[in-house]
C-alpha positions in Angstrom: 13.0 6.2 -11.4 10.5 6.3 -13.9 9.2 9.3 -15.9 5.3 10.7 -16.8 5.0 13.2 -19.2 8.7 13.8 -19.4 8.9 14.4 -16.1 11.1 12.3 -13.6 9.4 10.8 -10.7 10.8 8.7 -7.9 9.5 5.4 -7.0 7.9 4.6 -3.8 10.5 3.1 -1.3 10.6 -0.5 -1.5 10.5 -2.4 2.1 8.9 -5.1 3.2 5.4 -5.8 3.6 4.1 -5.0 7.5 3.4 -8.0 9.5 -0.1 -8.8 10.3 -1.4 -9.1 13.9 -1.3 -12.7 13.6 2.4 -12.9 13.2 3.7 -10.1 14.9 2.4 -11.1 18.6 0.3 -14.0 19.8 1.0 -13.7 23.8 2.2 -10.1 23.8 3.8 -9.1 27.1 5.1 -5.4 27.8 8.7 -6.1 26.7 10.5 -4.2 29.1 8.7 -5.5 31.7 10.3 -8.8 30.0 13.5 -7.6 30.4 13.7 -6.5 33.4 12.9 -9.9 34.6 15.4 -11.6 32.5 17.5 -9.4 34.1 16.5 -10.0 37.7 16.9 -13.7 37.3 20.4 -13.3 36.2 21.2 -11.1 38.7 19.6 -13.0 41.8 22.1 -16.0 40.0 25.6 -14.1 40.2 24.8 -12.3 43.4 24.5 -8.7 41.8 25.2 -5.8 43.7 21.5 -4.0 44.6 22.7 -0.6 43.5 23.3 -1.5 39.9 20.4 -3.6 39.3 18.2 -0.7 40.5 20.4 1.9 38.0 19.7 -0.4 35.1 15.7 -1.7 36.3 15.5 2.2 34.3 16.3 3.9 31.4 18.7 6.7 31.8 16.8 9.2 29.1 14.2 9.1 27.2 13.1 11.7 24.1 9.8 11.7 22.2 9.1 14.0 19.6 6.8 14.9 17.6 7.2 16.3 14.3 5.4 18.0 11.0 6.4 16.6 7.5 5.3 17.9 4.6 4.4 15.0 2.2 4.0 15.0 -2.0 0.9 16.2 -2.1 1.6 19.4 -0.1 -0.2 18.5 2.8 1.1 18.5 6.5 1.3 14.9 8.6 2.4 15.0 11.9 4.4 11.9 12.9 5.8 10.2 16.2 9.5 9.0 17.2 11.5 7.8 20.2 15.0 7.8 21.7 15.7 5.9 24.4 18.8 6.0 26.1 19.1 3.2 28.6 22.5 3.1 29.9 26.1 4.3 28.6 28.7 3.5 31.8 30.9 1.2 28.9 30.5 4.2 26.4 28.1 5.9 23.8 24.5 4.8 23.7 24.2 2.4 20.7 21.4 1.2 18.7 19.2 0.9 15.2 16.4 3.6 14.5 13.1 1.4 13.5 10.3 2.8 11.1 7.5 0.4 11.6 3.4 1.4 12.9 3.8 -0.5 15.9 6.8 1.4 17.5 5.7 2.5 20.9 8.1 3.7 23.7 7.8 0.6 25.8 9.3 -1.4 22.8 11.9 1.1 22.3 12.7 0.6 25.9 12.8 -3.2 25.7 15.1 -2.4 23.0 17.2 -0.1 24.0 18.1 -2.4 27.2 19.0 -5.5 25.3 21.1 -3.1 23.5 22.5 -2.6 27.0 23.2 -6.1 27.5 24.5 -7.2 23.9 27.3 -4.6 23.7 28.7 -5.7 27.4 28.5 -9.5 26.7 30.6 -9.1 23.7 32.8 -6.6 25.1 32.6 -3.6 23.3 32.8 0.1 24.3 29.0 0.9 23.9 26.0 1.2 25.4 22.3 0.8 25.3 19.6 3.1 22.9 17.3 2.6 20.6 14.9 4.9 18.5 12.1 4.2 16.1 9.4 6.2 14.6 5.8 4.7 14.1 5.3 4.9 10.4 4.4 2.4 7.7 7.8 3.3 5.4 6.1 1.2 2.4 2.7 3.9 2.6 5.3 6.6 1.7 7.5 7.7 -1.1 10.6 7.9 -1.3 11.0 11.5 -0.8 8.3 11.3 2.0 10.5 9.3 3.9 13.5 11.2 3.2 12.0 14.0 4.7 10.6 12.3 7.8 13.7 11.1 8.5 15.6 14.7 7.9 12.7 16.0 10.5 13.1 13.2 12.9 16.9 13.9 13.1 16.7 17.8 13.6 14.1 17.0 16.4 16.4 14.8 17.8 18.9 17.7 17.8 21.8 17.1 20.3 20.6 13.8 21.5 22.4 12.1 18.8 26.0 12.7 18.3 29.2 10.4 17.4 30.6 10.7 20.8 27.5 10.4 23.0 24.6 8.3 20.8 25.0 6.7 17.5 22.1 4.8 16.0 21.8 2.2 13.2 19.5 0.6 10.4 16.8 -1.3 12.0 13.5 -2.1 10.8 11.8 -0.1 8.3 15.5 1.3 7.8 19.1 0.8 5.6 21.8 2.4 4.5 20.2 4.9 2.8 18.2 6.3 5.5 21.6 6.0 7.5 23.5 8.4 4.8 20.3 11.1 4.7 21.0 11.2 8.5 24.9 11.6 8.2 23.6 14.7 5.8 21.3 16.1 8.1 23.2 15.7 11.4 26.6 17.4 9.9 24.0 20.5 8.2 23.5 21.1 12.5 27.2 21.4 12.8 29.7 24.5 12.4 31.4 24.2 9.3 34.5 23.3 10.8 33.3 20.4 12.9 31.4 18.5 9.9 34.1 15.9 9.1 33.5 14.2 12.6 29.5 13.9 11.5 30.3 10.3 9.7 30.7 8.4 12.5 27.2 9.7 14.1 25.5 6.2 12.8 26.8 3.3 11.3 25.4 0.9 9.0 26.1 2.9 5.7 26.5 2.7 2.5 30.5 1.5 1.5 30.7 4.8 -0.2 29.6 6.7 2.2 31.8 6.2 4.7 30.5 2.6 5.6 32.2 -0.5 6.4 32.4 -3.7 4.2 30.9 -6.6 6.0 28.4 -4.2 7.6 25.4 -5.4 5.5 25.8 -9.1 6.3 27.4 -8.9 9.7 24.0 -9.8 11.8 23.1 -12.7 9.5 27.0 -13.8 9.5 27.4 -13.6 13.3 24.7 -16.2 13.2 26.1 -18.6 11.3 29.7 -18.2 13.6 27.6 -18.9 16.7 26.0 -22.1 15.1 29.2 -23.3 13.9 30.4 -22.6 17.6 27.3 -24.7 18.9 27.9 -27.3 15.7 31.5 -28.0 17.3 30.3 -28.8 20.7 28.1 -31.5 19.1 31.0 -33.0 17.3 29.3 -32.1 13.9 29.6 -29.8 10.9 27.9 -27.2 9.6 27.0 -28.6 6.4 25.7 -31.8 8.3 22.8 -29.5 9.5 19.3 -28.7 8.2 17.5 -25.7 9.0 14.5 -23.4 8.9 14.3 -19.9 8.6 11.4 -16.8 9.9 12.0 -13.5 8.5 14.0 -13.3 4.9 15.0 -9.8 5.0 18.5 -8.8 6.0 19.3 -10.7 8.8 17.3 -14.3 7.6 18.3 -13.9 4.2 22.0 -13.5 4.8 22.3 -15.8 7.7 20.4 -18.4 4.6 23.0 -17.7 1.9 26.0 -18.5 4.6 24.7 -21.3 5.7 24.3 -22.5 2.4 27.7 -21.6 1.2 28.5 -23.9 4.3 26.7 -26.7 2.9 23.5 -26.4 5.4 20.3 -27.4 3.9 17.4 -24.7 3.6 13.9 -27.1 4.3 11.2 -23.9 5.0 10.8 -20.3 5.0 8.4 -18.2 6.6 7.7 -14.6 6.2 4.9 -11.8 6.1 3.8 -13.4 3.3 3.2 -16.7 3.6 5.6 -20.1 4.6 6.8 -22.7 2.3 9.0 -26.1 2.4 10.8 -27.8 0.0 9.7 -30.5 -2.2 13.0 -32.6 -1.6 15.8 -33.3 1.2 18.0 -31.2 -0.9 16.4 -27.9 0.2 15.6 -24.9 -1.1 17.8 -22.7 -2.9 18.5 -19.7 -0.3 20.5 -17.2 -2.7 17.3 -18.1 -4.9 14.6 -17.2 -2.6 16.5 -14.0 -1.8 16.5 -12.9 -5.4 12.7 -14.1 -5.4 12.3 -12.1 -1.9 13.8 -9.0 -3.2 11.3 -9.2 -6.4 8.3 -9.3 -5.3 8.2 -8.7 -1.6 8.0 -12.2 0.1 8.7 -15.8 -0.3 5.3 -16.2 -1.1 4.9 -18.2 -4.8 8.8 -19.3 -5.1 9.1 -21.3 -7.6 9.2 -25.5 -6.6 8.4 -25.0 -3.4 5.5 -25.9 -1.6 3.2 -23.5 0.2 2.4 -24.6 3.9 0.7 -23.0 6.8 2.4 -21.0 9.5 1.7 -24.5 12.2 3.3 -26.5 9.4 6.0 -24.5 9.5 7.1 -24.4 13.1 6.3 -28.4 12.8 8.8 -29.1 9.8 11.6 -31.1 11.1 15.3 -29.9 10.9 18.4 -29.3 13.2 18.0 -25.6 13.5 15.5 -23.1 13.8 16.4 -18.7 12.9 13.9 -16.9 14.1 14.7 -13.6 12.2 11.3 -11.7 12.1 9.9 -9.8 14.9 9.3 -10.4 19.0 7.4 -13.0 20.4 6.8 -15.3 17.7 8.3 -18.3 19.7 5.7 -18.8 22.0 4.7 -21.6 24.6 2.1 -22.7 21.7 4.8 -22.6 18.4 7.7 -23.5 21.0 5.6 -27.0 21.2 5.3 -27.3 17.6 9.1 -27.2 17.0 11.0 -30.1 16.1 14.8 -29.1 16.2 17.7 -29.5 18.2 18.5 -25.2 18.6 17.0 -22.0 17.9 19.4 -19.8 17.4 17.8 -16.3 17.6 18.6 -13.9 14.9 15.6 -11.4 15.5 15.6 -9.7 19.3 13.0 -11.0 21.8 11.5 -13.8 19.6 10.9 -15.8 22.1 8.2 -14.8 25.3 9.0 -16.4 28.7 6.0 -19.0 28.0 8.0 -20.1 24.9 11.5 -20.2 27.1 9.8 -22.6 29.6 8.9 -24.9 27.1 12.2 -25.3 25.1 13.7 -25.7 28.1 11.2 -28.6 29.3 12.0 -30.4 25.6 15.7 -30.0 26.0 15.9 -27.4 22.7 19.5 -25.6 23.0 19.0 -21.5 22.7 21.3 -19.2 21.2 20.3 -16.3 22.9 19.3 -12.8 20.6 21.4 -10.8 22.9 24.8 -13.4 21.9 23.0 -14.7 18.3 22.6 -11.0 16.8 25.1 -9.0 17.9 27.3 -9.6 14.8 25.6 -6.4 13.4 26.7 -3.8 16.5 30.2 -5.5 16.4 30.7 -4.6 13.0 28.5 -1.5 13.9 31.9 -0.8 16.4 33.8 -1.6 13.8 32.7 0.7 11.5 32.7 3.6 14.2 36.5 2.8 14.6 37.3 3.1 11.3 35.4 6.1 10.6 37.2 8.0 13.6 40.7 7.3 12.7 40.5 7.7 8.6 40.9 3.9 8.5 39.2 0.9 6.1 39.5 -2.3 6.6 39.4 -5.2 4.2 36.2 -8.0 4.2 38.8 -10.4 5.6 39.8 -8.8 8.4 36.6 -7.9 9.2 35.1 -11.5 9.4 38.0 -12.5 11.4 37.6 -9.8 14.2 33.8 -10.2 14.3 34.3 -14.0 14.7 37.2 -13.4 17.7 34.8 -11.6 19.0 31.7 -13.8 18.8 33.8 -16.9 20.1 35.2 -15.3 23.3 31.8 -14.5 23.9 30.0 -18.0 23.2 33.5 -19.2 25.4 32.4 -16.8 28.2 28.5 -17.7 28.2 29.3 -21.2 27.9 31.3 -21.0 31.3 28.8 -19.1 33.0 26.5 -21.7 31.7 28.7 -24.4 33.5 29.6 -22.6 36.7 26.4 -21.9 37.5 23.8 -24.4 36.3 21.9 -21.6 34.1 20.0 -21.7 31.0 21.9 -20.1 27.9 19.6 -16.9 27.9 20.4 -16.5 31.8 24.0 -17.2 31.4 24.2 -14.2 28.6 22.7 -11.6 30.7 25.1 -13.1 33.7 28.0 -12.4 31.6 27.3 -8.7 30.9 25.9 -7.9 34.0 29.0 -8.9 35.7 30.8 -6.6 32.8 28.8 -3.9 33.6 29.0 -4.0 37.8 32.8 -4.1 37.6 32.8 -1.1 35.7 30.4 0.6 38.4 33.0 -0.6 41.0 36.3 0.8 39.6 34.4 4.1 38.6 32.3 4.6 41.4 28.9 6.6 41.3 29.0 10.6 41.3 28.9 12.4 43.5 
């Protein structure tokens, strides 16, 4: 807060600088187009019945709204957001809400259907939505965004709710933004029904009803599945080297585990810039997040040595996190790579151009839909804990999410085996079997 005149004045919220065109897309598909072929492929490989691949080819609901917000200066903007609900047959739609200018209903779609296929791979009780408005967060104020969100939640109106749809942080969004929503959501509600408005999102702050281990659990859920991965190779996580794209919550964190692990940080690459070390030791990744969280990028840390964004996908190490946005491994950068995995932390980073060609040069793939799903696990998690009055410890939150994470690498390692598939194909095999069983035992009304 600072103060002009005596009076008090929020800062601007702080977020992350907006990624260029360059870096956000350089063969950009319609993603749920994408999807729904990944889909189809696993589905023509496990023998799918044709009724449910044609219930989840759609989304089962979809809400756009548009909205009025008044902004600092008193004047009226009018702004733009999504819901989309793809599928709930294993139990409430689940996903993050993005702020970001690029947010357009066919990404929320793509989206919301990975969301779809994450929660039934790992087994959990949720399914598939996603929401986002398309906004700049860093153009507006704190207050500005406080409102727009407040707006955004009342248009939503009864298409959110702890029972039926419970979104997250995403991009462009944190705890915060999760908290003004819990405030606004349980202002809707009779007085007597406001308690159960806490569990209508997760992903909040610890003292607002959030769960430890939330913050971290994408990036840690990473680190899990490359140990996993590190243990089929007969090594050890601190034998490997790595590279990381994206340093905000899910790059960052997944850095500063490996490093506790002993894993060597060579290169960095964000909105801002990309840099390697100097040395063989690394660079240091608790560090660069400090540096990160200063001044907006790793961009100018200290010792390190600024490189171009080919130089980055060439430098050599053992694994590869792409934590940005979609479609930044392409069949150009996935040619550039010189690593033994990728393990996705961001969703879609890889195009189907970019999947051909890592599988050509025999690069392993920890799929987003297995590699990220630490953060709706602990997401589940937290939605437990805020329905029955409970709070569990860091511990035993780590050791769930990991049970979790290894049945499911166990599971898409099998279907990997049995039936000669690709990692990526083998995940979506996995929860589209989950999901068909669930349409046989329950049938389809009427």
């Amino acid at each position: 807060m600072s103060r002009t005149n005596g009076t008090a004045t929020l800062e601007p919220i702080k977020t992350a600088p907006i990624a260029p065109a360059s870096l956000r897309s350089t063969d950009q598909p319609r993603l749920f187009q994408r999807v729904r072929e990944q889909m189809d492929r696993a589905a023509e490989a496990v023998g799918l019945a044709p009724e449910v691949r044609k219930i989840l080819s759609s989304p089962a609901c979809e809400v756009g709204v548009n909205f009025p917000v008044r902004m600092d200066d008193g004047r009226i903007e009018m702004f733009s957001g999504y819901r989309v609900q793809h599928n709930n047959v294993l139990g409430p739609f689940k996903g993050g809400i993005r702020y970001h200018p690029d947010v357009s209903l066919d990404e929320v779609r793509a989206l919301a259907a990975w969301m779809t296929i994450k929660c039934a791979l790992v087994d959990i009780p949720f399914g598939g939505g996603k929401g986002g408005v398309q906004v700049d967060p860093a153009t507006l104020s704190r207050r500005e965004v406080e409102r727009m969100t407040r707006r955004f939640v009342y248009a939503l109106g009864a298409n959110i709710g702890p029972g039926y749809d419970v979104p997250a942080p995403d991009v462009g969004t944190d705890a915060r933004t999760m908290a003004w929503i819990v405030d606004t959501y349980a202002a809707t509600l009779p007085p007597q029904e406001r308690y159960r408005a806490l569990s209508v999102v997760t992903g909040k702050p610890v003292s607002a009803g959030g769960s430890v281990g939330r913050e971290k659990a994408t990036g840690q859920g990473v680190v899990d599945l490359i140990e996993c991965w590190a243990q089929d190779q007969r090594c050890k996580v601190a034998d490997l080297s790595y590279t990381v794209q994206g340093f905000g919550k899910v790059g960052s964190w997944a850095a500063r585990i490996l490093k506790d692990k002993g894993a060597k940080l060579l290169a960095a690459q964000d909105v801002t810039g990309a840099i390697r070390s100097y040395t063989a030791e690394g660079l240091d990744a608790d560090a660069l997040a400090e540096h990160v969280k200063t001044t907006g990028g790793v961009a100018g840390f200290p010792g390190a040595q600024a490189i171009s964004r080919e130089a980055f996908f060439e430098v050599q190490a053992d694994v590869f996190v792409p934590a940005a946005l979609e479609n930044q491994v392409t069949g150009e950068t996935a040619r550039l790579l010189k690593v033994r995995l990728v393990a996705e932390g961001a969703n879609g980073p890889t195009t189907s151009e970019g999947d051909i060609v890592l599988r050509e040069r025999g690069i392993a793939v920890l799929p987003d839909v297995l590699c990220n799903a630490g953060g709706v696990i602990v997401s589940y998690f937290e939605w437990l804990q805020n329905r029955g009055g409970a709070a569990w410890s860091a511990a035993e939150v780590d050791q769930r999410l990991r049970e979790i994470l290894e049945r499911a690498y166990a599971r898409v390692k099998e279907m990997a085996a049995d039936k000669s598939l690709g990692w990526r194909d083998a995940a979506y095999a996995v929860a589209l079997r989950r999901i068909e069983q669930v349409y046989a035992e329950r049938g389809i009304f009427p």
